[in-house]
N, C-alpha and C positions, 0 to 999 in steps of 0.2 A: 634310818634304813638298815636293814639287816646286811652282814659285814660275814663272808665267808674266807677262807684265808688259805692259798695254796698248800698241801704239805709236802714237804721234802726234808726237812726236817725233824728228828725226835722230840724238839718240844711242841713242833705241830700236830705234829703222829700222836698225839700224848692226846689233845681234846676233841679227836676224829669221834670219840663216840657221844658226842654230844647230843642230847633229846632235839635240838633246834635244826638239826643239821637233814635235811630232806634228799639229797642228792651226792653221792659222795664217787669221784671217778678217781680211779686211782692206777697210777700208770697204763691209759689204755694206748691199745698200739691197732692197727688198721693196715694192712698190706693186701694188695691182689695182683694177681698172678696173668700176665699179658702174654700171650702166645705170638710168633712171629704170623703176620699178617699183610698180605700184600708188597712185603718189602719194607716193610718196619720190626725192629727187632723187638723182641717183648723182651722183659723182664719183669721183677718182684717192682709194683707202684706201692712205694711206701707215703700213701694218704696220710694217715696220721700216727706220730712217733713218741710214745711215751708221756703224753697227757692226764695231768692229773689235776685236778680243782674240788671247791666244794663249794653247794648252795644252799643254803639255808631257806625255811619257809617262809614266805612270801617275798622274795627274792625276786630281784630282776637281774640275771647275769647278760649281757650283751657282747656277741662273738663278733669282734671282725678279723678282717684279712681280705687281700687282692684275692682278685679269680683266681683258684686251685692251691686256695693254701690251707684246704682241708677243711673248712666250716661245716659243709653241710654233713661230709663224711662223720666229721665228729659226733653230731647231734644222732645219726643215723645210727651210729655204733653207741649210743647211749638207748636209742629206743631198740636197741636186736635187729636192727633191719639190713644190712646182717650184723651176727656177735661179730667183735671184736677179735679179733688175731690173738690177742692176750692185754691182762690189767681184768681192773674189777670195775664194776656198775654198781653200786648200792645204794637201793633206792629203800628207803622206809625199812630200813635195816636188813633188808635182802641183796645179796647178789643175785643181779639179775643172769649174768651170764653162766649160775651154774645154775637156773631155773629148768624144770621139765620144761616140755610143751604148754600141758593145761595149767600149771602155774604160771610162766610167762603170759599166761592170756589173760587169765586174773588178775594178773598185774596189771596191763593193756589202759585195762579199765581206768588206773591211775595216772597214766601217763598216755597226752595226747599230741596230737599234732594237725597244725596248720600252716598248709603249703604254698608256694611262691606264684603260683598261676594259680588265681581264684577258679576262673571255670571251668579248667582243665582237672581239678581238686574234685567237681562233682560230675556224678552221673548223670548224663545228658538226658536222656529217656526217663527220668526220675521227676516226680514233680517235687516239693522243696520239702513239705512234712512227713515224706518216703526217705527224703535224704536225713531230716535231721532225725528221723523214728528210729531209723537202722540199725543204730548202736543199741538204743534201747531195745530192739527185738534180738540184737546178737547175743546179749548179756539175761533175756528174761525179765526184761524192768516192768512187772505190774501185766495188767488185761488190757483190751486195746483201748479200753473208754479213756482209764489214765496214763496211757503212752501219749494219745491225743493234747489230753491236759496238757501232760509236760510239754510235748512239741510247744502248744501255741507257746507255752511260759515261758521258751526257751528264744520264739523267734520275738515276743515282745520285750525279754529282756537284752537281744540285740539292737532291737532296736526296728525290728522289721510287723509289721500288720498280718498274723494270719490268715482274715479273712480276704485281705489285697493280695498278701504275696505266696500263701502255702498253696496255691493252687499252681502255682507258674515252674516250669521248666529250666533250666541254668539258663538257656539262649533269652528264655525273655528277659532278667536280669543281669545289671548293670558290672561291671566287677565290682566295686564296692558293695553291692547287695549280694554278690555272692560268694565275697569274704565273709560278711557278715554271718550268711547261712550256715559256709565252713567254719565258723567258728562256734554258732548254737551247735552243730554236730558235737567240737571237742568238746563241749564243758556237759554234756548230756548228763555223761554218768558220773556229774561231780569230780573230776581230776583235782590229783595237787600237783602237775607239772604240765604246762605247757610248750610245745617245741615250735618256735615261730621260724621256720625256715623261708627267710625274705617273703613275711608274708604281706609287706607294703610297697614293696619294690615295683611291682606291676602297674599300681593306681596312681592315680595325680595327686596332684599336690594335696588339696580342699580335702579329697577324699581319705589320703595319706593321714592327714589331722585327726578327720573323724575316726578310723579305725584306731591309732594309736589313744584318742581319749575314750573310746568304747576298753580297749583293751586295762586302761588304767583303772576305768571304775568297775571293770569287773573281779579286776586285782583286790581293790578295795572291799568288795562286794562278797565275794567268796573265796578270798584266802589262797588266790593261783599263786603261782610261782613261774616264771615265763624262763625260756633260755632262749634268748632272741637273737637270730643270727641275721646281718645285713652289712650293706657292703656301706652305708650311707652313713659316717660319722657323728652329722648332724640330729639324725633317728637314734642313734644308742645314747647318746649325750643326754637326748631327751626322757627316754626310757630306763637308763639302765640303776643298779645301783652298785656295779660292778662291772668293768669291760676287760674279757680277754683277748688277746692279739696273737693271732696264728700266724707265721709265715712257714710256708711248705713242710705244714703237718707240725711241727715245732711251737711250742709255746713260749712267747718271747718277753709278753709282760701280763699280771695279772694284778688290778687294783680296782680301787674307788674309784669311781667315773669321773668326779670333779677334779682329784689329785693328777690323773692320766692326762687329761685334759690342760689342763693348766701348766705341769711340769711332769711330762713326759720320761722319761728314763731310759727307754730303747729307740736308738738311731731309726728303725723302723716305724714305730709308733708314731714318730716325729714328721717320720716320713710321709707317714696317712694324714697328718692333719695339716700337713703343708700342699697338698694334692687339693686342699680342698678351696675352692673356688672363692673367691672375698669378692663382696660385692661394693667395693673401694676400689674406684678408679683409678688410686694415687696410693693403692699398695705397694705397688712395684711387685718385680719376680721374689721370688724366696730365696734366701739366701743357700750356696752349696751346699752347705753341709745339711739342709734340710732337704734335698733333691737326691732321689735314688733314680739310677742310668741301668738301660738292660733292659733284658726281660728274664721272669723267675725261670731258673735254674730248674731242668726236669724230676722228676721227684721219682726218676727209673734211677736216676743218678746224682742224687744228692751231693752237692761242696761235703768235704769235711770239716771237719771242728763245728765253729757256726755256722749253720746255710746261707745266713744273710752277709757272709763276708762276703761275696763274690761283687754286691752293690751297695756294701756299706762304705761310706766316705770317713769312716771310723776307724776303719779293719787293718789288723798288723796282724805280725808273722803267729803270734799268739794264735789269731782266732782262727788259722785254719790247722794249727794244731792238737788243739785242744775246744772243747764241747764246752762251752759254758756252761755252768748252772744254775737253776733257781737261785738268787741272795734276795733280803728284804732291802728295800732304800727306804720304806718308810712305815708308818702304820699299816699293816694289812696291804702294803706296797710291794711286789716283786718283779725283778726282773732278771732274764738269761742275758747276759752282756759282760764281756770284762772290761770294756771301757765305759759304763752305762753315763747317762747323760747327768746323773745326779752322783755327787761324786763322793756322795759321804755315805758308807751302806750304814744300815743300821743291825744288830742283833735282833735275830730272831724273835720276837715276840712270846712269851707263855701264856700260860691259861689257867684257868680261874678254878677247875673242875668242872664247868657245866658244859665245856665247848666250847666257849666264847672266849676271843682273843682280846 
C-alpha cells in the first residue's frame, strides 16, 4: 500500500517533491469570523490549525475525529470551497490556492467529491443521466451521442442499469442507488482524488458494505486515490492505508492504519477506539486511562499548549504550556504528544531521492 509521511521535518521536507506524491497540504490553517448574535459573542472559529500531510497515488488516507474537530472543514479547505486562511494545497504540482478562477476550475475536473447525504447531493427535478451528464456538459466532454455513452458506461460501472434506472428521479431511488449515482457523477471526468465526506454514514449496514467494495474496485480500476472522512473507526480500519486523527482542528497522530490500530500513540486516538462498542458481553468497561470526560473545548477559545489536555488523563503542567510537536514513534508513525503512549520516539526517517520514505 502506498505510505505518505507527515512533514515537519528537513529530512521530510527533503522528498516532498517526489513524482509519486499526488496531494501535498502543507501547513493549512482555516478560521471564520462569527459576529455577535442573539446574545452569543462571536469570535475568530479556529476550524482547522496548521495541518499538514501528504498522499500519494492511489492512496487511501482516512480522517477521523469527534463532531467539530475539523474533518470535513479540512477536506473543504483542500477542495477551495472556501481557500484556506493560509498554508498550501498542492495538487499534481500546483498550488491550488494561488490558482486564478478558470485555472481552479480546470483543476475541479481532477479533484471530486462525494457527500454525506446521498439524496440531498442530487437534484431532485433531475432524472439520474442529466445528473450524472452535467459535469460532462460543464467541461465540454465530446457531442451528446457520446456524453450518453459515457453516462450509461458510467451508471453500469456503478453498478446501476441505464435503461431501469437513468430514467428515475433521486425520490424514486433508494440512498444507496443514489450514492451510487453520486458517485458515477465524481469519477465522470476521470479524477485522481476523491473527497468522501461520510459518504456511508447515512446508509445501513448491507448497503454500507456494498458501497465501500464498489468504492475499492474502482480504486483498483482507475487508479483513485480517496481522502475518506468518517466518524466510524470500524469503516477507515477497513478502508484506509493511512488514518489521520484531528481533535479541534489540530492534528494529533498520523500513520499506517494497522500500526494506529493496534498500538495507538495519542491518549486521544486511544480514546476513539475505546468508544467503540465490543460485541463481548464479558468485556467489561475500559479501563481510565482509555476514557476521555467532558465535552470538546470551543474552538472560539481553544486550551493552550495541547487542546486535548483539558480531557487527557495524561496531561501535566507541561502540556498546557507548551504546543506539542509532530515526533515519529515509528515507521511513517507520528504523533503531537509529550507524553505519547509509545514511549520510545524514533528519528526521523530519510529518503531515498524519489520521495519515498
Amino acid at each position: 500500500m502506498a505510505e505518505a509521511t507527515m512533514t515537519t521535518t528537513p529530512s521530510a521536507v527533503a522528498g516532498r517533491e517526489g513524482s509519486d506524491v499526488l496531494l501535498d497540504v502543507r501547513n493549512v490553517t482555516q478560521e471564520f469570523v462569527l459576529r455577535n448574535h442573539g446574545g452569543v459573542k462571536g469570535g475568530i472559529l479556529r476550524a482547522v490549525s496548521d495541518v499538514s500531510f501528504q498522499m500519494r497515488h492511489g492512496e487511501t488516507l482516512g480522517v477521523v475525529g469527534e463532531t467539530g474537530s475539523g474533518k470535513s472543514t479540512l477536506a473543504r479547505s483542500v477542495l477551495q470551497a472556501p481557500p484556506p486562511k493560509a498554508g498550501e494545497v498542492i495538487f499534481r504540482g500546483k498550488d491550488l490556492t494561488k490558482l486564478h478562477r478558470k485555472e481552479l476550475l480546470a483543476m475541479r475536473q481532477h479533484v471530486q467529491m462525494v457527500f454525506q447525504d446521498p439524496p440531498a447531493s442530487l437534484d431532485p427535478k433531475w432524472k439520474v443521466t442529466q445528473i450524472v451528464e452535467e459535469p460532462l456538459l460543464a467541461f465540454g466532454y465530446g457531442d451528446r451521442a457520446k456524453r450518453r455513452a459515457r453516462v450509461a458506461e458510467l451508471l453500469e460501472l456503478v453498478g446501476l442499469d441505464p435503461r431501469l434506472h437513468g430514467g428515475r428521479k433521486a425520490r424514486e431511488l433508494s440512498g444507496g442507488q443514489c450514492q451510487r449515482v453520486a458517485i458515477a457523477r465524481a469519477i465522470a471526468l476521470h479524477p485522481e482524488l476523491i473527497v468522501c465526506d461520510e459518504a456511508v454514514s447515512s446508509l445501513d449496514v448491507l448497503v454500507q458494505a456494498q458501497v465501500l467494495n464498489l468504492f475499492e474496485r474502482l480504486r483498483a480500476e482507475l487508479g483513485l486515490s480517496y481522502l475518506f472522512i468518517a466518524h466510524d473507526l470500524a469503516l477507515v480500519k477497513q478502508v484506509s492505508d493511512r488514518v489521520l486523527v484531528l481533535y479541534l482542528g489540530k492534528l494529533c497522530e498520523l500513520g499506517p492504519a494497522d500500526d494506529m490500530f493496534k498500538a495507538p500513540a495519542h491518549p486521544y486516538t486511544l480514546a476513539l477506539l475505546a468508544s467503540v462498542p465490543s460485541p463481548d458481553p464479558n468485556a467489561g468497561r475500559p479501563e481510565t486511562n482509555r476514557v476521555i470526560s467532558g465535552e470538546l473545548p470551543s474552538p472560539l477559545n481553544p486550551p493552550s499548549g495541547c487542546r486535548f489536555r483539558t480531557r487527557c488523563p495524561r496531561a501535566e503542567e507541561r502540556c498546557a504550556a507548551e504546543e506539542p510537536q509532530l515526533r515519529f514513534v515509528g515507521p511513517g508513525h507520528q504523533v503531537a504528544c509529550h507524553f505519547p503512549l509509545v514511549e520510545t520516539p524514533v528519528a526521523a526517517p530519510t529518503t531515498n531521492g524519489t520521495g519515498r520514505l
